[in-house]
N, CA, C and O of each residue as an XYZ file, in Angstrom:
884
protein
N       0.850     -1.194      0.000
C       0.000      0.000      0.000
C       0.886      1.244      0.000
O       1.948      1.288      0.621
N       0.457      2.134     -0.640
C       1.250      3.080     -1.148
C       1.217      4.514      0.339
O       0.102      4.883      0.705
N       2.128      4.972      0.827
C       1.798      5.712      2.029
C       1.309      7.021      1.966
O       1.089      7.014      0.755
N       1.057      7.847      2.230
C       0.001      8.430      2.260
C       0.990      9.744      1.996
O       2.109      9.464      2.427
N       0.955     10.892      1.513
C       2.181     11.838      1.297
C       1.770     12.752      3.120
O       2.580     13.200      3.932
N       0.442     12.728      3.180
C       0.812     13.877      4.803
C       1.850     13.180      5.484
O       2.710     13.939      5.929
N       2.120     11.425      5.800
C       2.716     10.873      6.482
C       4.012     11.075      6.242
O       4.733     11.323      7.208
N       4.686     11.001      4.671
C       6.011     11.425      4.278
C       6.652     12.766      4.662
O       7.802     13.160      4.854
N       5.112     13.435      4.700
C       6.153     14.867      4.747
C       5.642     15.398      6.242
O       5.759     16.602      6.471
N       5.118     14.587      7.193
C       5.526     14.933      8.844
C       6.337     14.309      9.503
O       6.645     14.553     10.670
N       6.965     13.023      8.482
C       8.240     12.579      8.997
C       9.511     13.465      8.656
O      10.420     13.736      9.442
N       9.400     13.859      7.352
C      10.410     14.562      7.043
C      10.657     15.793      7.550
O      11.767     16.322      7.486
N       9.571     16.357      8.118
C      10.307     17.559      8.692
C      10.046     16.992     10.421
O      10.422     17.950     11.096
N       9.883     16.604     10.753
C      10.315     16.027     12.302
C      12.046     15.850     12.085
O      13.096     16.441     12.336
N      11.508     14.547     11.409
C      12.989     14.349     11.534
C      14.269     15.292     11.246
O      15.343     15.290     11.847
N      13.851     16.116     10.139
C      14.756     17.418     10.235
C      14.693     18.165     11.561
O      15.666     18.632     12.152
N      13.817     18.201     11.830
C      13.852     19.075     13.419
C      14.099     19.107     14.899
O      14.272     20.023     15.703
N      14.049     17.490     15.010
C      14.145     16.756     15.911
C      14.564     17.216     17.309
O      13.793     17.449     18.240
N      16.583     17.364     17.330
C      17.091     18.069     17.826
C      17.068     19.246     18.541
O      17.210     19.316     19.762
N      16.848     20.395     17.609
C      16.233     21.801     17.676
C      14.740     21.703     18.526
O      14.524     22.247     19.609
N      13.652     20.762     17.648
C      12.728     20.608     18.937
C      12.609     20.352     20.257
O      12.118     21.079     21.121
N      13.198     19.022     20.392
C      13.418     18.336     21.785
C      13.855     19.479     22.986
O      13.472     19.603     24.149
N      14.917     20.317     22.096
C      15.530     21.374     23.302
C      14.758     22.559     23.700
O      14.834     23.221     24.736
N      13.674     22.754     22.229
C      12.684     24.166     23.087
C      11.724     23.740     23.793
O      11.319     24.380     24.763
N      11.148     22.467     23.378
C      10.074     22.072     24.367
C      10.124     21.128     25.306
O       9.173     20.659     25.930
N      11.421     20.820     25.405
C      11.608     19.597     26.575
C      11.195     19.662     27.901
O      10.971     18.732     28.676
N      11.073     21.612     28.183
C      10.366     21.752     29.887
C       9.126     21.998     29.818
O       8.471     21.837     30.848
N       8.583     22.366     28.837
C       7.178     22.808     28.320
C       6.350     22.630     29.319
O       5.768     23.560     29.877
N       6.181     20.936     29.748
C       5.373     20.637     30.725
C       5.176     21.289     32.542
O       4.300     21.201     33.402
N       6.248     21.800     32.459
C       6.468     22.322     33.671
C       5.638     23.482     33.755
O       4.943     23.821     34.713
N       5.783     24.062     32.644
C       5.002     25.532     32.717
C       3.535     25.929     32.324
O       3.117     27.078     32.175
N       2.715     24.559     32.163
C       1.398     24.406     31.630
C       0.511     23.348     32.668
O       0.380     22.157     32.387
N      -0.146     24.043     34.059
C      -0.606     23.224     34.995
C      -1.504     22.620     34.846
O      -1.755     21.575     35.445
N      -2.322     23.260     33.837
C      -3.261     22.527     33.380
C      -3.347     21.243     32.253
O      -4.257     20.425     32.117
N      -2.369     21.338     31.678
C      -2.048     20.528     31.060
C      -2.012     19.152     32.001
O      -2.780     18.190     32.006
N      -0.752     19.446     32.842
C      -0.679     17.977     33.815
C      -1.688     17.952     33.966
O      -2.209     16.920     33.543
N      -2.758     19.098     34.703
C      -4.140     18.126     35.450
C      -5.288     17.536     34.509
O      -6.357     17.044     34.872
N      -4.772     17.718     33.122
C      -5.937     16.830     32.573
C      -4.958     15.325     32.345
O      -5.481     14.306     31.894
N      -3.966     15.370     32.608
C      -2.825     14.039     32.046
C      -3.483     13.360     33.431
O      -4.350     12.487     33.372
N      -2.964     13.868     34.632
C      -3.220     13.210     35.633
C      -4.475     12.774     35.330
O      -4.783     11.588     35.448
N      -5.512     13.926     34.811
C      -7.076     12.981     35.087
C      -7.145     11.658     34.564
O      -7.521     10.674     35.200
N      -6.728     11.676     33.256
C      -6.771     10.635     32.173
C      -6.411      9.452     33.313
O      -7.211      8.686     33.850
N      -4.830      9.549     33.533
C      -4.687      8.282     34.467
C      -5.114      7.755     35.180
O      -5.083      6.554     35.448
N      -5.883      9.081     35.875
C      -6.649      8.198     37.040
C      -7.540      7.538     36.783
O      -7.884      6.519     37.382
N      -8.181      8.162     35.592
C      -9.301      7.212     34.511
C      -9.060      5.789     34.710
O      -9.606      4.916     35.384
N      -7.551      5.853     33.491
C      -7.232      4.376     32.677
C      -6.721      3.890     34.288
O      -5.798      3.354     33.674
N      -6.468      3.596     35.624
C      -6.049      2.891     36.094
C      -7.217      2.350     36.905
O      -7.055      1.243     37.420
N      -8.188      2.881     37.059
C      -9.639      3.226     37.324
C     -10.005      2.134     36.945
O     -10.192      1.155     37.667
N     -10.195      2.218     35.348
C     -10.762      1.347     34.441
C     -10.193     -0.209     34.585
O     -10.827     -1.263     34.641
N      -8.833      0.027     34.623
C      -7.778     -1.513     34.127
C      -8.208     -1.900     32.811
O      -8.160     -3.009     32.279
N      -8.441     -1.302     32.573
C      -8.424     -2.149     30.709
C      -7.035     -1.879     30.102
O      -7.077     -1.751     28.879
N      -6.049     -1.782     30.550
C      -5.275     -2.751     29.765
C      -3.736     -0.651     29.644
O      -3.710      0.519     30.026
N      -2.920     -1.641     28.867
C      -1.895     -0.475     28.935
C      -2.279      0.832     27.514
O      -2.978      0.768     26.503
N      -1.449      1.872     28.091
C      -1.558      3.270     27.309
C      -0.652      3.142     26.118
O       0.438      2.578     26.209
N      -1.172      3.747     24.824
C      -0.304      4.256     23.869
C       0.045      5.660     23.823
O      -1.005      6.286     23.971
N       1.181      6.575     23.667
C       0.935      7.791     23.377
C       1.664      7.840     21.752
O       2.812      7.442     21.556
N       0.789      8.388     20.678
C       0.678      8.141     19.409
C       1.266      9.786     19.061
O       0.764     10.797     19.551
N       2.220      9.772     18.283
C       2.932     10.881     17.815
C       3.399     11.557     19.292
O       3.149     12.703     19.665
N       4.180     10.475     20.053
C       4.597     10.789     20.746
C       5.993     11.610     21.167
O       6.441     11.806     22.297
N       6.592     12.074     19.712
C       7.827     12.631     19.639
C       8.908     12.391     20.459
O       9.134     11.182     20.523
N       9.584     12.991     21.041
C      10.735     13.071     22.001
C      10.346     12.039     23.531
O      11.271     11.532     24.165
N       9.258     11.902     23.845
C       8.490     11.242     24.952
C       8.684     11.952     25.781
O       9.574     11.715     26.598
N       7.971     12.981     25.844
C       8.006     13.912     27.764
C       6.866     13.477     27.971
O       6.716     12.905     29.051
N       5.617     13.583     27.010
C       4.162     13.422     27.377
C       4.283     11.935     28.229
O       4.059     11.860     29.437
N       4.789     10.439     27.133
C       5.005      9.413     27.237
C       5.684      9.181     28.702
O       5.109      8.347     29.400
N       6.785      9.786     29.231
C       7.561      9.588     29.737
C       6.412     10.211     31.563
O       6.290      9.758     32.701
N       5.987     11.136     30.971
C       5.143     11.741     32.471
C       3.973     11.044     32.538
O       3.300     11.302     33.537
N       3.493     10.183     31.729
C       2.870      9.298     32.403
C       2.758      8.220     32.756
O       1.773      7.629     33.197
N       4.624      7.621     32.432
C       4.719      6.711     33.044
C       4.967      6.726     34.518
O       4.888      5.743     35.256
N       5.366      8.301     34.969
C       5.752      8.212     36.330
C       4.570      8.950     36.925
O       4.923      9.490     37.973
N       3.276      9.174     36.635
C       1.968      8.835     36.933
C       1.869      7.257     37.391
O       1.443      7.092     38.535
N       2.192      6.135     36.680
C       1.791      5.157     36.924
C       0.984      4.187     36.147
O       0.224      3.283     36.493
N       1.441      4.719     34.786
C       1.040      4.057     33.721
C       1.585      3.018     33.159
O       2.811      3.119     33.120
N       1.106      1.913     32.640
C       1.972      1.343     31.663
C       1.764      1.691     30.156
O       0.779      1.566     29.429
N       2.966      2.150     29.939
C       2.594      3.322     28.640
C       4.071      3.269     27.621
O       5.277      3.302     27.862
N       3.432      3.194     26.677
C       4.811      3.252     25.562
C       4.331      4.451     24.430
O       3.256      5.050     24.457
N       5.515      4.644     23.351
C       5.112      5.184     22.713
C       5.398      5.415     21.044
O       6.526      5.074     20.687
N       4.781      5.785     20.319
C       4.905      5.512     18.614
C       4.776      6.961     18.038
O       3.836      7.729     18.244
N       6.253      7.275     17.032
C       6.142      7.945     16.298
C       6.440      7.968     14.713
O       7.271      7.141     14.339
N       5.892      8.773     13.771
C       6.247      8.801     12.235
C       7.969      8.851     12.145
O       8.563      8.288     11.225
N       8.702      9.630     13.268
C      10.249      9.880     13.018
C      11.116      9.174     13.585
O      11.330      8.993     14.783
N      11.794      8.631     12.349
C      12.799      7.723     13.797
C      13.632      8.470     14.401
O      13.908      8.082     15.536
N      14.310      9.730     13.935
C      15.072     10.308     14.933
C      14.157     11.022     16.065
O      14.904     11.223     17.022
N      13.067     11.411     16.308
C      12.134     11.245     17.168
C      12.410     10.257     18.498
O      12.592     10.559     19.677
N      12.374      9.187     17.945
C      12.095      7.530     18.590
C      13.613      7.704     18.911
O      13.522      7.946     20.114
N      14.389      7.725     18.749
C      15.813      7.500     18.568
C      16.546      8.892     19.953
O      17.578      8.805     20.618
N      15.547      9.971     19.935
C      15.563     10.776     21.530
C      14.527     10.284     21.882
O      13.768     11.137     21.423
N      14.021      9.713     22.249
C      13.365      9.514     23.296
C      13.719      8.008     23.941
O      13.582      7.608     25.098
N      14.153      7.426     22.921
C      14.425      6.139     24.112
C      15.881      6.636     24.623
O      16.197      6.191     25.727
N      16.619      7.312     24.122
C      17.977      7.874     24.559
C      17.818      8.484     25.730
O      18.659      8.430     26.627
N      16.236      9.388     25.837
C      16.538      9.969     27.166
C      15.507      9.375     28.517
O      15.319      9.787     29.661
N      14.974      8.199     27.718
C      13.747      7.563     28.461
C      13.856      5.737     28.393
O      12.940      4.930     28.236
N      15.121      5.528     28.549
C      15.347      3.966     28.804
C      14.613      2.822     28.951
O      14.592      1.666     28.529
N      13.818      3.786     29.947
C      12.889      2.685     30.794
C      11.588      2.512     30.253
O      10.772      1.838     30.882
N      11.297      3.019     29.197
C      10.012      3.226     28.559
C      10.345      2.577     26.803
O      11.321      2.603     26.054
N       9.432      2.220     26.748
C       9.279      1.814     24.793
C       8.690      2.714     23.996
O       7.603      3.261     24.177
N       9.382      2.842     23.178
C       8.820      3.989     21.872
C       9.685      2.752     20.530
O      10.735      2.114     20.450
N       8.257      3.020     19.565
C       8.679      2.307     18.451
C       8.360      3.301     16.932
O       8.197      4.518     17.012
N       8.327      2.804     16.050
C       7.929      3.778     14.931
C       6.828      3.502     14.491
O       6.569      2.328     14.757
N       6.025      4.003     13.937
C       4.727      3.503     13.148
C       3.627      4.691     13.133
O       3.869      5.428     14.088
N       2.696      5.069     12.521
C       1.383      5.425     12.021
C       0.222      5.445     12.866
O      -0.294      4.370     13.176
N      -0.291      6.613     13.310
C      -1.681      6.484     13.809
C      -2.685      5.900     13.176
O      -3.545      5.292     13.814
N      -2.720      6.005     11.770
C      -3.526      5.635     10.752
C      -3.491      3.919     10.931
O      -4.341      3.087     10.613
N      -2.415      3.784     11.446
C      -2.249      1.883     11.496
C      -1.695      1.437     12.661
O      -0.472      1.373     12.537
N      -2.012      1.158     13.558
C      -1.252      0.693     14.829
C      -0.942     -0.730     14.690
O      -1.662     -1.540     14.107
N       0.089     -0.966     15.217
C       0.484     -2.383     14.929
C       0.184     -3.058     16.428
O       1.012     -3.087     17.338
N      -1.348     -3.664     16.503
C      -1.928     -3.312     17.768
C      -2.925     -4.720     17.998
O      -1.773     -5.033     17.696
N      -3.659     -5.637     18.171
C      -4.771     -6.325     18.095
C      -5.837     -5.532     18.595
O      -5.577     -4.612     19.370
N      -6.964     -5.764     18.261
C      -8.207     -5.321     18.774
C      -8.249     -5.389     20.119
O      -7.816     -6.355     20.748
N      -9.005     -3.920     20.870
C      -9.203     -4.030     22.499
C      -7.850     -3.843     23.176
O      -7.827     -3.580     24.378
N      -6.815     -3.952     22.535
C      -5.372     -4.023     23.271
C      -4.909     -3.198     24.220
O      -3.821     -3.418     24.751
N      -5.914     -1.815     24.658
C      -4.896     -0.330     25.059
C      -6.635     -0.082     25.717
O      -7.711      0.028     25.129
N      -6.123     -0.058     27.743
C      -6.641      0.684     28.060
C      -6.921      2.204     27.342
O      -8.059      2.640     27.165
N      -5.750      2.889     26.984
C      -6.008      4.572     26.846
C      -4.944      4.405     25.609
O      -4.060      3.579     25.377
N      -5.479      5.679     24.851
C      -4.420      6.776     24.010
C      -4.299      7.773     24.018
O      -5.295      8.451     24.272
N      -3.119      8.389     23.767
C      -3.230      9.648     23.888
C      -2.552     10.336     23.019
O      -1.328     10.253     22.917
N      -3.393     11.191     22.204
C      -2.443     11.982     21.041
C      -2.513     13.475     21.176
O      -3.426     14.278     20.984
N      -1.227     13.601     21.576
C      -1.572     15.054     22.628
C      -0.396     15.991     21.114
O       0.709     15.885     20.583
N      -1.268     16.580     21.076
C      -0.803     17.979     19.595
C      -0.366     16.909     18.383
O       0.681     17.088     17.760
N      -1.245     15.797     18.104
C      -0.757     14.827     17.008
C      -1.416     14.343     15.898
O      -1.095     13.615     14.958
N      -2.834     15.169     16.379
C      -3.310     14.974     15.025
C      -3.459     16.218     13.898
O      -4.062     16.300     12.827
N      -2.702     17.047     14.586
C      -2.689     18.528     13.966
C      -2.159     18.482     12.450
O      -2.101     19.461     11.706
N      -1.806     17.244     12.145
C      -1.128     16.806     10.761
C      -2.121     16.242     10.041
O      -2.020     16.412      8.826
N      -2.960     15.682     10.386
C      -3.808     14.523      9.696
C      -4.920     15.658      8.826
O      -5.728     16.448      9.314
N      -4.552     15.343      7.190
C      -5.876     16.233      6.663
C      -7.121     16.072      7.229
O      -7.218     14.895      7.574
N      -8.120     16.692      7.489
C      -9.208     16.544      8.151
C     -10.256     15.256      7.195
O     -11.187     14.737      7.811
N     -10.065     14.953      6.107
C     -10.838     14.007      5.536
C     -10.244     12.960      6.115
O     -10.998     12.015      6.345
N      -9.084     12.833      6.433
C      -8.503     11.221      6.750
C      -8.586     11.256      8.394
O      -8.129     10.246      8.928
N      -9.137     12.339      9.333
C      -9.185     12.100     10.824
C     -10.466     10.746     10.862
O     -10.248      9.819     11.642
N     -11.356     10.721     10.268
C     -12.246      9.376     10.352
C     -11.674      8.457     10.448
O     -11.784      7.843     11.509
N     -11.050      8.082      9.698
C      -9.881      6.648     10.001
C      -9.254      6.818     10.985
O      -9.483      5.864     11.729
N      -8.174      7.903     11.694
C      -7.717      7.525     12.426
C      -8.461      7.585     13.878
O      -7.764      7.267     14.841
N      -9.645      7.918     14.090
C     -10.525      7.630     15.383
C     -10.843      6.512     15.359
O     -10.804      5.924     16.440
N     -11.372      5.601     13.906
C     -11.789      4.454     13.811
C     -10.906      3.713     14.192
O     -11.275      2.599     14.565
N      -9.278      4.068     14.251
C      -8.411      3.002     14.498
C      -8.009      3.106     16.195
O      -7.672      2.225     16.986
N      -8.250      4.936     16.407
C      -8.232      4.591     18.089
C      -9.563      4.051     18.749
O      -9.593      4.065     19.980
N     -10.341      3.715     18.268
C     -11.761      2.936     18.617
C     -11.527      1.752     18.589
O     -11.897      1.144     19.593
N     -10.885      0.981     17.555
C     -10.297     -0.392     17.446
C      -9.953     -0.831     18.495
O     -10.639     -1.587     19.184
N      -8.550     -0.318     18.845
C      -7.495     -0.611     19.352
C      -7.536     -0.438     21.075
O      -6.579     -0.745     21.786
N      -8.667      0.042     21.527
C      -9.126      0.622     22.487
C     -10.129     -0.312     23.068
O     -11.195     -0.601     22.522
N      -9.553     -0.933     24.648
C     -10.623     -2.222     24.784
C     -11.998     -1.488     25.484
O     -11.923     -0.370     25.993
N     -12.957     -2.086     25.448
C     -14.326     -1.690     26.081
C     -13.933     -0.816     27.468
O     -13.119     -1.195     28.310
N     -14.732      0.499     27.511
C     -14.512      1.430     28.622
C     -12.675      2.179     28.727
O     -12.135      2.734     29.684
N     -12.319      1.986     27.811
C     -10.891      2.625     27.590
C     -10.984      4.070     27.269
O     -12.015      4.521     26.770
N      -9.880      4.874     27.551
C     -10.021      6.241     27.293
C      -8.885      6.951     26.141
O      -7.836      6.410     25.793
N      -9.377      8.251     25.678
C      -8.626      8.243     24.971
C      -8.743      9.949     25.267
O      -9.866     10.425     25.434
N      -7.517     10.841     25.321
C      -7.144     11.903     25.386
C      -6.598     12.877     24.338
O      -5.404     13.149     24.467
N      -7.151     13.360     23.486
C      -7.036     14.235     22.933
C      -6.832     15.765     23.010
O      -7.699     16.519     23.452
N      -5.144     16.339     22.367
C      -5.355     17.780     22.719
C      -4.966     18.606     21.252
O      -4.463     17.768     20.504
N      -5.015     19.773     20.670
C      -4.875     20.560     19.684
C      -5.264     21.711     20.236
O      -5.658     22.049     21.352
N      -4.985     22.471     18.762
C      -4.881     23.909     18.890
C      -6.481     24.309     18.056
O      -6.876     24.015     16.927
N      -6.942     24.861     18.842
C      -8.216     25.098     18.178
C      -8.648     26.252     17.133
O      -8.474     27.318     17.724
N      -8.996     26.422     16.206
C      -9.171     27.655     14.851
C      -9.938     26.868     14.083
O     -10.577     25.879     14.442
N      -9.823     27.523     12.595
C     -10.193     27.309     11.428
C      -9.280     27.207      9.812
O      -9.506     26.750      8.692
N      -7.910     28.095     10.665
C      -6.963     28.182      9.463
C      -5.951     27.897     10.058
O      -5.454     28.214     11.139
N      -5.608     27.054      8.976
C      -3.994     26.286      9.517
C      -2.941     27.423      9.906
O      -3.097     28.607      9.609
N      -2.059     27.009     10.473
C      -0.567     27.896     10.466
C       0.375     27.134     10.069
O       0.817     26.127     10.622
N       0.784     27.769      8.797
C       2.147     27.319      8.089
C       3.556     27.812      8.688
O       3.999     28.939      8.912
N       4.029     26.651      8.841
C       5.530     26.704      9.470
C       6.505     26.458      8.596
O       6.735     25.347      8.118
N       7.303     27.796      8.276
C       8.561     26.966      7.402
C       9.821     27.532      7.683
O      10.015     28.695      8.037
N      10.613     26.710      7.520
C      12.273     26.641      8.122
C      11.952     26.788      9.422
O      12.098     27.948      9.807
N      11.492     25.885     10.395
C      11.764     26.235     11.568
C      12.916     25.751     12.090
O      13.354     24.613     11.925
N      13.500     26.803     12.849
C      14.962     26.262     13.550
C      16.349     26.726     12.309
O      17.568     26.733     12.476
N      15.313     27.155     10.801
C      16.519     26.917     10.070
C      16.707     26.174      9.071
O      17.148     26.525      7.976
N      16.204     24.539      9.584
C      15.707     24.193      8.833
C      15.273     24.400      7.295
O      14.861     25.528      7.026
N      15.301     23.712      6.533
C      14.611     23.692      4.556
C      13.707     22.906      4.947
O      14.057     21.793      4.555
N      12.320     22.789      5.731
C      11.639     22.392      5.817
C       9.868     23.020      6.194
O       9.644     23.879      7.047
N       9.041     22.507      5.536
C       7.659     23.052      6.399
C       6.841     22.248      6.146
O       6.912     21.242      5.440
N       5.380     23.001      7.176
C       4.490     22.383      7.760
C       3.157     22.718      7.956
O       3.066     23.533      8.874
N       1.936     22.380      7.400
C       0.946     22.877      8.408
C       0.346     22.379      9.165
O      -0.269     21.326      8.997
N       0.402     23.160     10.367
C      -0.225     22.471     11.841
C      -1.811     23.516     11.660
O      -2.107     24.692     11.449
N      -2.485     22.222     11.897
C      -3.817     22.065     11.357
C      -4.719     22.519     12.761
O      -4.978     21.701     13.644
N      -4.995     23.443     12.793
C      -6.459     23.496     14.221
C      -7.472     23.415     13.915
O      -7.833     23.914     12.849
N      -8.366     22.723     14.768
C      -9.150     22.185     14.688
C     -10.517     23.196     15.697
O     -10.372     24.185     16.416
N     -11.888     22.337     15.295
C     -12.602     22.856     16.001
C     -13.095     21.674     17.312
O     -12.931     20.475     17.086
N     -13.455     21.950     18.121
C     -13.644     20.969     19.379
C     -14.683     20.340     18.928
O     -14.599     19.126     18.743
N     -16.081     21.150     18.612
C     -17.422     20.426     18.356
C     -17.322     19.608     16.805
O     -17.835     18.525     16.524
N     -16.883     20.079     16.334
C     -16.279     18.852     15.013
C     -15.939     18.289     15.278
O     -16.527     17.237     15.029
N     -14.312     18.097     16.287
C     -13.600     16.911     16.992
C     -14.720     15.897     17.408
O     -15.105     14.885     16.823
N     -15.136     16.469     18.605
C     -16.640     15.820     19.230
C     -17.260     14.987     18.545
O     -17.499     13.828     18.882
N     -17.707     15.758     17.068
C     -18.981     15.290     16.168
C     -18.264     13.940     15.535
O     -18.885     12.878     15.509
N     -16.757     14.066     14.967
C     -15.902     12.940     14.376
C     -15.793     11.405     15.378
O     -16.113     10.250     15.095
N     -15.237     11.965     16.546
C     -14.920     10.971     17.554
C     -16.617     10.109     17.774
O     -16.652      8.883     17.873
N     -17.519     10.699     17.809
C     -19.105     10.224     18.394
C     -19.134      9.445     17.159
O     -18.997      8.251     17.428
N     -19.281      9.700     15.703
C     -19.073      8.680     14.441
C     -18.595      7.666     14.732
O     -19.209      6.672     14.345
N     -17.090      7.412     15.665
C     -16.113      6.325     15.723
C     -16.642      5.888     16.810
O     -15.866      5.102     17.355
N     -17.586      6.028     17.372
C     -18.455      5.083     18.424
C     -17.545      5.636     19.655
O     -17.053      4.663     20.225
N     -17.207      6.683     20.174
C     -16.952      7.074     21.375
C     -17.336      8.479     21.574
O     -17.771      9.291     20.757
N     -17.056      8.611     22.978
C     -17.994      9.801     23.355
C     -17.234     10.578     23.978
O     -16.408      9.954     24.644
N     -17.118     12.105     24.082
C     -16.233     13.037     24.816
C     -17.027     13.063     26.308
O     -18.211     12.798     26.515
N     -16.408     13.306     26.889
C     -16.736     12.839     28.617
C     -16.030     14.429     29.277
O     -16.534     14.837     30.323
N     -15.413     14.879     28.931
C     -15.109     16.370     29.369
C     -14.405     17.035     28.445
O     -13.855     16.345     27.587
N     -14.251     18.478     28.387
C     -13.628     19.301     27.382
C     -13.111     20.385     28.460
O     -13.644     21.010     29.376
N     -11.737     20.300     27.876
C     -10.666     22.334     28.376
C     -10.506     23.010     27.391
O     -10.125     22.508     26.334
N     -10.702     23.982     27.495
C     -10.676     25.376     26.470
C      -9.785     26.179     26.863
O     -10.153     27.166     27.500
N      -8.338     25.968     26.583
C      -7.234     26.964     27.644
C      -7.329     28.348     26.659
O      -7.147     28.121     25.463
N      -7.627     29.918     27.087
C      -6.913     30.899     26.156
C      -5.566     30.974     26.122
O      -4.911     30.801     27.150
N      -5.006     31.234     24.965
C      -3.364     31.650     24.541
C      -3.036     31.821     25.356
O      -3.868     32.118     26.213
N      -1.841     31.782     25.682
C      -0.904     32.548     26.791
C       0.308     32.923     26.072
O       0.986     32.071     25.498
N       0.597     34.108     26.079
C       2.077     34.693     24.772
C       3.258     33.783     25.308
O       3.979     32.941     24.773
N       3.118     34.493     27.055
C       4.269     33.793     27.321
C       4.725     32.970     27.267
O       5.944     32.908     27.107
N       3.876     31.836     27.387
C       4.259     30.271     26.787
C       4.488     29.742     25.022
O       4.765     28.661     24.503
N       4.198     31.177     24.468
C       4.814     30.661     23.021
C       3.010     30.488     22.087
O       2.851     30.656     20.878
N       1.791     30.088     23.198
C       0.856     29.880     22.149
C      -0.159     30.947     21.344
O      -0.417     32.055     21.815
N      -0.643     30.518     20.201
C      -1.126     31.017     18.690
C      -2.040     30.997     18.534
O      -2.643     31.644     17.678
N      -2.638     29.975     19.582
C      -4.304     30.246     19.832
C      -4.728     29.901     20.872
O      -4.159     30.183     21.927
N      -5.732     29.271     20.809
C      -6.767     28.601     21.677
C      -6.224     27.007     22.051
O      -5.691     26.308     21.189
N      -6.424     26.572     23.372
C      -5.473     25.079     23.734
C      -6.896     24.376     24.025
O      -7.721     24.799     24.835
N      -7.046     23.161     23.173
C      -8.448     22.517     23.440
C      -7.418     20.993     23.839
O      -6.393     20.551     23.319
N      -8.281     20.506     25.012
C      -8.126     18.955     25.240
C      -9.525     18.522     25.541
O     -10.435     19.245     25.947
N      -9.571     17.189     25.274
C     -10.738     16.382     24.895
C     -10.964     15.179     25.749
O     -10.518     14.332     24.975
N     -11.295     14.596     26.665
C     -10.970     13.514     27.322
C     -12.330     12.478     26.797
O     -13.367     12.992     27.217
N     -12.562     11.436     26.163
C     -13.199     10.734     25.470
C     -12.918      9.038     26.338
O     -12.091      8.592     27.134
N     -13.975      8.585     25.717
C     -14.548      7.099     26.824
C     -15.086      6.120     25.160
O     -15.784      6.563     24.247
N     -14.548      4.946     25.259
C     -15.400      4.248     24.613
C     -16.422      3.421     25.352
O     -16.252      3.723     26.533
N     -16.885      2.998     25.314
C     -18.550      2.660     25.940
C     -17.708      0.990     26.277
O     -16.735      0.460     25.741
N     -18.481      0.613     27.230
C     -18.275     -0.478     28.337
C     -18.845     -1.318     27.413
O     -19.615     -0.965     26.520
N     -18.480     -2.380     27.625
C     -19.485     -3.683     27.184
C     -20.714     -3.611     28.058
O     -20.917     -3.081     29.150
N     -21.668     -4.497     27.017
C     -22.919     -4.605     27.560
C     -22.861     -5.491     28.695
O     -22.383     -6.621     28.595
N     -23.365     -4.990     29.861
C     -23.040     -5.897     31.355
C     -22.173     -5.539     32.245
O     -22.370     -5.796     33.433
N     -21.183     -4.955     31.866
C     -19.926     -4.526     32.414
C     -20.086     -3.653     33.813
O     -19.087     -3.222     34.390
């Protein structure tokens, strides 16, 4: 099967960027409280639940990956770049990161209490986000959760040469109640929503939406 060109060309400029990335946003998390407290929520969810271990999907460098394993997750993680994958197990030993596709998880059915694609689907043209909910619906056993975050708008922001770089990008925002309307199609349901405004100081361009989503229990459960 022939790969898809968004996939070619968000590897290619990751992987050009890699480096340069890892080092501006490696503390990121420190300075966004809200951020942790919807990570923490999630966990307390998926450990709640026990259905089974976390993926974090376009998990880049693994800070996201990496902070929730010391939440208390069992959690690995998958990205389009191997030099991506290649810092993050360098700086995260103790954790698994492999390469591969949201669009395709190399996964069995039901396999993953939770996922989490935190600023990762900001790549995916909006016609092809159906598939990839359908595949975090798959892959996602009965009553599993799945965490979603982006930048919320209507018009992309094109990134080019960042760092310097001969490379660009558009990071795609999204709207929440579309998100919503897509994910409810793939047979799951949003269970809470954050609406952070910009903050300059932290670097953001818009609006910070996270999504915390439930697939439905088995019947009996």
């Amino acid at each position: 099967m022939t790969e898809p060109d968004f996939l070619r060309t968000t590897r290619a400029f990751y992987d050009a960027v890699a480096e340069d990335y890892d080092d501006h946003f490696r503390d990121v998390l420190e300075t966004r409280p809200m951020d942790r407290a919807m990570l923490a929520g999630f966990a307390e969810l998926v450990r709640a639940a026990g259905a089974g271990p976390v993926v974090d999907v376009g998990c880049g460098p693994g800070r996201v990956t990496a902070h929730l394993a010391a939440l208390g997750l069992s959690v690995s993680g998958v990205d389009l770049s191997p030099r991506m994958v290649a810092l993050a197990r360098r700086a995260h030993p103790g954790v698994r990161f492999e390469e591969g596709a949201m669009t395709s998880l190399d996964l069995p059915d039901g396999a993953l209490g939770g996922v989490v694609a935190w600023y990762s689907i900001i790549h995916t043209p909006q016609e092809r986000l159906p598939e990839v909910f359908a595949e975090f619906h798959r892959v996602l056993a009965p009553g599993g959760h799945l965490l979603l975050a982006f930048q919320t708008g209507d018009e992309p922001l094109h990134i080019d040469r960042p760092f310097g770089h001969p490379v660009s990008l558009d990071f795609r925002r999204r709207q929440p109640d579309r998100i919503a309307d897509l994910v409810g199609r793939a047979g799951l349901s949003v269970r809470a929503r954050l609406l952070r405004e910009p903050e300059a100081e932290l670097g953001d361009t818009a609006p910070q939406a996270c999504l915390m989503i439930r697939k439905p229990a088995a019947a009996g459960a």
